[in-house]
N, C-alpha and C positions, 0 to 999 in steps of 0.2 A: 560468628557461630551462635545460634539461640540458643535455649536450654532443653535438655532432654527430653522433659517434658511436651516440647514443641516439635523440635524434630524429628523425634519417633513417632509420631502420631500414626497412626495405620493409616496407608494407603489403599489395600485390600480387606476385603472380610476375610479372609483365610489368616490374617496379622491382628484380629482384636481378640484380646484377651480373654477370655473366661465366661463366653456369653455363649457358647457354641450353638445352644438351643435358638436360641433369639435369632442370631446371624443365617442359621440355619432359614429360618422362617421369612427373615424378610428377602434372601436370593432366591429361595423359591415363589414367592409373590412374583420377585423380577421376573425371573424367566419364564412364568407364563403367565403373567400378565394378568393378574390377579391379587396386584398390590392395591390395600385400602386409598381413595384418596386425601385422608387425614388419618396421621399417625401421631401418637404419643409415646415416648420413649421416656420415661421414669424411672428414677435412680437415684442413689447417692451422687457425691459427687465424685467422680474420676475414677467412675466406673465404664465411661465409651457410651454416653447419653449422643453426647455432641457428631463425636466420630462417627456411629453408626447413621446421624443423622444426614450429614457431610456424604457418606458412602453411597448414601441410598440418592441422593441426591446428584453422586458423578455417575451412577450409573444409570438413571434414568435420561440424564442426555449424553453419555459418553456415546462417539461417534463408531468407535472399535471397541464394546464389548467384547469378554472372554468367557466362555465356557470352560470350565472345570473338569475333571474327571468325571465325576460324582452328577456332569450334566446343571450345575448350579453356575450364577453368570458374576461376572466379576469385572468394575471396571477398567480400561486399558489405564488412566493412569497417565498419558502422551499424548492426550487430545486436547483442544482448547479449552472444551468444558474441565474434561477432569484436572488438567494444572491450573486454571482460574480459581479452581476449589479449595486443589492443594496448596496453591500460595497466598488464599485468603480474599482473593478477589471473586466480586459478583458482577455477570453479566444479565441481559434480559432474559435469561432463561432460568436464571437462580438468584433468588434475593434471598437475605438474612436480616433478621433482625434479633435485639436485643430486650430483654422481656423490660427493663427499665426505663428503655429508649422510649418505650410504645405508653402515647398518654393521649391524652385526647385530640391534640393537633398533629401528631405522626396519625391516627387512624385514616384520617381523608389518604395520606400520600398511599397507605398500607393496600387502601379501597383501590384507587387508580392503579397501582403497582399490579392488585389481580385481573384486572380489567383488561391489560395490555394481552395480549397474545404472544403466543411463543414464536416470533418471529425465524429468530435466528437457532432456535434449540425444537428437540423434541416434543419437550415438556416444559411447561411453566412450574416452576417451583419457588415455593416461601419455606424457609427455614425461621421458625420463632425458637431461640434459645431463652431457656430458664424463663417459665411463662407466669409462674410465682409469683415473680417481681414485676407484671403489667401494673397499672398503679388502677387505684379505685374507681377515679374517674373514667377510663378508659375501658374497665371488664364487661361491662355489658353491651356497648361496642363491638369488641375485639371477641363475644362469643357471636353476636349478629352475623359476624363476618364466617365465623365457623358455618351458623346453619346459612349460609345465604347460598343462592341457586348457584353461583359463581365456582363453586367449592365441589357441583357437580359437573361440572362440563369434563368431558373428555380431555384428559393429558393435562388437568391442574391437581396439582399433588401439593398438602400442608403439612410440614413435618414439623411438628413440637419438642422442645423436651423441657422436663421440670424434675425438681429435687422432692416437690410436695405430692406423695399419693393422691390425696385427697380431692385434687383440682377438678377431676373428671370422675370421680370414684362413682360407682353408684349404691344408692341407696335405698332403705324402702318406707322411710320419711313420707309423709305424705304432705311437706309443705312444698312451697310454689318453688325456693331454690332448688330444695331436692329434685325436683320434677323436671326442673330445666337443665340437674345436672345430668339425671338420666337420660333426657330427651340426646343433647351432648356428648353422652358416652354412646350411645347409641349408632352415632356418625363415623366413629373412629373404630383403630385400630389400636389397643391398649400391650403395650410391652411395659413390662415392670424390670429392672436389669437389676440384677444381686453386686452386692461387693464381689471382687477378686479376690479368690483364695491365698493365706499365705505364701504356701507352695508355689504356685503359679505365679506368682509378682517373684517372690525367691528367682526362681531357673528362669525367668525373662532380664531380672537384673544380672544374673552370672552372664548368660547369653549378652547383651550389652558391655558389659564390664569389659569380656575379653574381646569383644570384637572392637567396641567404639573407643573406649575409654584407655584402655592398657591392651593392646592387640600383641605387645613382645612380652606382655606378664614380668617389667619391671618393676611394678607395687604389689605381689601378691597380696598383702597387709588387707587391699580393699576388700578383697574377694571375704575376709573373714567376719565385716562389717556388714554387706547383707542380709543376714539375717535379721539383723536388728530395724533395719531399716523398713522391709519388708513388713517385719512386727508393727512399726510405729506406723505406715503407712494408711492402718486404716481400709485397706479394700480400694483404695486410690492408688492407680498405674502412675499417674500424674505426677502424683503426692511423690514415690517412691521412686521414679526416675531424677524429679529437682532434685530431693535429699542424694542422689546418690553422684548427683554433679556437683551440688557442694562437697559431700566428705570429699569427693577425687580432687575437686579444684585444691582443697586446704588440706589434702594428707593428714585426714582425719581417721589414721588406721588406730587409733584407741578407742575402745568402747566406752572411757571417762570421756576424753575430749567430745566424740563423737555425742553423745547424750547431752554437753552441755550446750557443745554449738547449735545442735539441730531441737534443744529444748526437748528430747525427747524423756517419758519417761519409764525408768526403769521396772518393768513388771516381777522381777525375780526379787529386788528389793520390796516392793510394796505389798508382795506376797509374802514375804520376808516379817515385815510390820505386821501383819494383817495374822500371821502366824504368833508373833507375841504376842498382841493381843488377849487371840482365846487361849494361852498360857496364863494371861494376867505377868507376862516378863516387865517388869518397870521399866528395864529399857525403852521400851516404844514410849514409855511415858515420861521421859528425859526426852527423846525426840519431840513430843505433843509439846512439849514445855517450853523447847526451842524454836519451834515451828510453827509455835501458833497462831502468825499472819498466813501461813501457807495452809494451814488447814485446810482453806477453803477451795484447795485444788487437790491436796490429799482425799477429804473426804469420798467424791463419787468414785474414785478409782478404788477404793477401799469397800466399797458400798458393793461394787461390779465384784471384787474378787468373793466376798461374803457372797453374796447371791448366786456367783455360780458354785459355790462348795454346796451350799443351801440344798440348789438344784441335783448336785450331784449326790448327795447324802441321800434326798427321795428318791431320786429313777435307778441309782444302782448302776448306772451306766460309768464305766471309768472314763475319764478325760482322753485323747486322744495324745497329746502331747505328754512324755512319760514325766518329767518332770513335776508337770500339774498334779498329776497321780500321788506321786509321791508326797507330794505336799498335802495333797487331801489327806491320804493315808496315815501323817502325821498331825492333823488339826483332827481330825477325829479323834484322836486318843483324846482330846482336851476335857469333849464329851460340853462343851462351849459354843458351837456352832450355833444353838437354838438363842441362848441368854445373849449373844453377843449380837445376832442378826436381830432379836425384839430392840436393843440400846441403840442401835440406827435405824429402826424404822421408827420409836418413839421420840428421832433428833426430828426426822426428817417430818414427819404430821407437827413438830413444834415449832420448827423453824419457818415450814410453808415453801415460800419461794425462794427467801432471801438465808442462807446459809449463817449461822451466826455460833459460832467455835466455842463460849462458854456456855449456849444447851448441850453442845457434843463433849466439852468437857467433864461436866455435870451426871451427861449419861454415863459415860466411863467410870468417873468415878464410884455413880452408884453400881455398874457394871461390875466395880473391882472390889467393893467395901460392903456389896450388899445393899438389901432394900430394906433401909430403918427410914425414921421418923428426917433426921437430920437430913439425909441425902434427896425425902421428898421434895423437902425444905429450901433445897439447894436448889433443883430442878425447877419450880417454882418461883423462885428471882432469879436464876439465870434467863429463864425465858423472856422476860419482860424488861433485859438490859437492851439499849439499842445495839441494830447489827452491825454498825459499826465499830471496831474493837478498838480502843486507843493505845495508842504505841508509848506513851510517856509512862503510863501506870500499865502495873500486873493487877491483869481481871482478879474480881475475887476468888472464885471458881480455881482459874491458877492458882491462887495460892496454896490453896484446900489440896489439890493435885501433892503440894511438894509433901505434905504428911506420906500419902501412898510412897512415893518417890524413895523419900529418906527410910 
C-alpha cells in the first residue's frame, strides 16, 4: 500500500481540492473544445499543479468520457489511456517529463517525441513537470520548442507546471528577455492555483480518517490531531495526507509526540513568545538564552507573527480565527507593537541574508533597556561578529542579556 499522499490523488476534477474556479475552466475548455494548446498551471507545491495536469491529459484521449450534470466532461477513469495515467505509465499518446531530466541531450528525444503523431490516442500530449528546474543549457531550447509550428498543429496539447510565477510572467521591460517572455506568455493558457484553505484540507482529512484510515472509529484520538496537521500543512493536500499516515501508522494521538515526530511547529507557543516579548516578560529571555543555536528558525516564525498583528493593528480588520484575536487583543494593551516590529526589521537590514542571533540579541536587548549610548555600542560589534555562533563560548551579547534576565 503507498502513502496517502499517492493514493488519493484525484481521479476526477469534481475530487481536486480547492481550485473549483480553475477546474471549472479547464472542463469547460474540454467540452467544447476550446482548450489552449499550451497550458501552464502555477502553484505552490501540493496544491493539484500536477493532478490537474494528469486530468486534463486523461481526458483528452479518454476513450468513454463523462458528462456531468452541470454539462462539464469528466474522464471515465477505465480506459487504457485513463489507467496508463492513473498508474503512472505513458503511452504514445501522452509523454511526461521531468523539468530536471530536460538538458540538452533529452531535447533532441523531447523534438522527435512531438514529431510522432498520435497514432494510437486522440491527441498527442507532453506533460513537462516543475519547468523551473529545466537547467540553463537547455531553456532556450525547451522555449524554441514552445514557439515552434509543431505546438500548432491540431490535437497537440503542452501541459506545463512550475512552482516559479515568474517563468512566463509578463512584463513591460523593454529588454530582449522580457520581450521573449511576453512573446511566450502570449501562446499559452496561464492558471495560477492558490493554496488549500485550512478548512478544506481539515473535512477532507476527517473524510479520509474515517473512511480509509479507521473506518470502525477504533482511534478516535486521530480525529483530534487534525487540526494541527492541516495547520502545519501549509496549503499542501500532499503535505497533510503523508503527515496524517504517519501520526496513524505511529499512534501519534498527542499533540507533544505529534509535533515532535512530524517537527512540526507550535503556533500558539510561538505566539505565546512573541506575546512576552512586547511585555518585555524575561521569560522569553531565559528561552533566547537557552535557544540560542535555534534562533535561527525562531526568528522568521516570530517575524510572521509580528507582522501580521502589525497588519492587523492598521486595517482594523479582526483575525478570523478567534484565538488570534484575542491574542492581538492582548498585545495591544503592551502599546509595543511598533518599538518591537522596528527591533526586527533593524536585525533583519543588519543581518542581510545570513541570520546571525547576536544582532537579534543586541536588538532586544536595546529593545528591553532602551536606546542609550552603550546598547548602540552593542549593536555595532555584534554586527560585525561572524554568522557563525560558537557553541564552546557564550557570545558576548549573551552575556549582556543575563543583566536583563536576573
Amino acid at each position: 500500500m503507498s502513502m496517502l499522499g499517492v493514493s488519493e490523488r484525484p481521479i476526477t476534477f469534481s475530487s481536486v481540492l480547492g481550485q473549483k474556479k480553475i477546474v471549472e475552466g479547464i472542463q469547460r475548455g474540454l467540452s467544447t473544445d476550446s482548450l489552449s494548446n499550451i497550458i501552464l498551471f502555477c502553484g505552490p507545491s501540493g496544491c493539484g499543479k500536477s493532478t490537474l495536469a494528469r486530468l486534463t491529459a486523461m481526458t483528452l484521449n479518454c476513450e468513454n468520457p463523462k458528462k456531468t450534470e452541470d454539462g462539464l466532461i469528466e474522464p471515465c477513469g477505465c480506459c487504457k489511456h485513463c489507467k496508463d495515467i492513473i498508474e503512472g505509465r505513458y503511452n504514445l499518446g501522452t509523454s511526461s517529463y521531468n523539468g530536471n531530466d530536460i538538458n540538452a541531450e533529452s531535447i533532441k528525444t523531447i523534438e522527435d517525441d512531438l514529431n510522432y503523431d498520435a497514432t494510437f490516442s486522440n491527441h498527442k500530449v507532453l506533460i513537462f513537470e516543475e519547468i523551473q528546474q529545466v537547467t540553463n543549457t537547455a531553456k532556450m531550447r525547451f522555449k524554441n520548442i514552445l514557439e515552434s509550428p509543431q505546438t500548432e498543429k491540431n490535437g497537440v496539447y503542452i501541459l506545463m507546471t512550475t512552482t516559479d510565477e515568474n517563468q512566463f510572467k509578463s512584463s513591460y521591460n523593454k529588454g530582449n528577455a522580457d520581450r521573449e517572455k511576453n512573446a511566450l506568455r502570449g501562446r499559452m493558457a496561464f492558471y495560477n492555483l492558490s493554496n488549500v484553505t485550512i478548512d478544506d484540507i481539515s473535512n477532507y482529512l476527517f473524510e479520509v480518517y474515517t473512511t480509509k484510515l479507521d473506518p470502525n472509529g477504533d482511534f478516535d484520538g486521530g480525529l483530534e490531531m487534525i487540526p494541527y496537521i492541516a495547520q502545519n500543512a501549509c496549503g499542501s493536500v500532499r503535505t497533510a495526507l503523508n503527515d496524517l499516515q504517519v501520526m496513524f501508522n505511529m499512534r501519534a494521538f498527542d499533540k507533544d509526540e505529534l509535533f515532535k515526530i512530524l517537527n512540526y511547529t507550535d503556533e500558539e507557543k510561538e505566539s505565546e513568545l512573541v506575546t512576552s516579548l512586547l511585555f518585555k516578560d524575561k521569560t522569553v529571555l531565559h528561552y533566547i538564552k537557552e535557544h540560542t543555536k535555534d534562533l535561527e528558525g525562531n526568528y522568521p516564525y516570530w517575524y510572521t507573527i509580528l507582522s501580521s498583528l502589525a497588519l492587523r493593528d492598521m486595517l482594523g480588520e479582526p483575525f478570523e480565527q478567534e484565538y488570534k484575536e484575542k491574542n492581538y487583543q492582548r498585545c495591544k494593551k503592551s502599546n509595543n507593537i511598533q518599538n518591537l516590529f522596528r527591533a526586527f526589521n533593524e536585525t533583519q537590514q543588519l543581518c542581510g541574508t545570513y541570520f546571525n542571533p547576536n544582532v537579534f540579541i543586541s536588538k532586544i536587548y536595546e529593545y528591553y533597556c532602551g536606546n542609550n549610548q552603550n546598547t548602540k555600542r552593542l549593536v555595532e560589534n555584534a554586527s560585525s561578529v561572524q554568522h557563525t555562533v560558537e557553541t564552546t563560548s557564550t557570545p558576548t551579547v549573551v552575556k549582556k542579556v543575563k543583566k536583563v534576565v536576573s
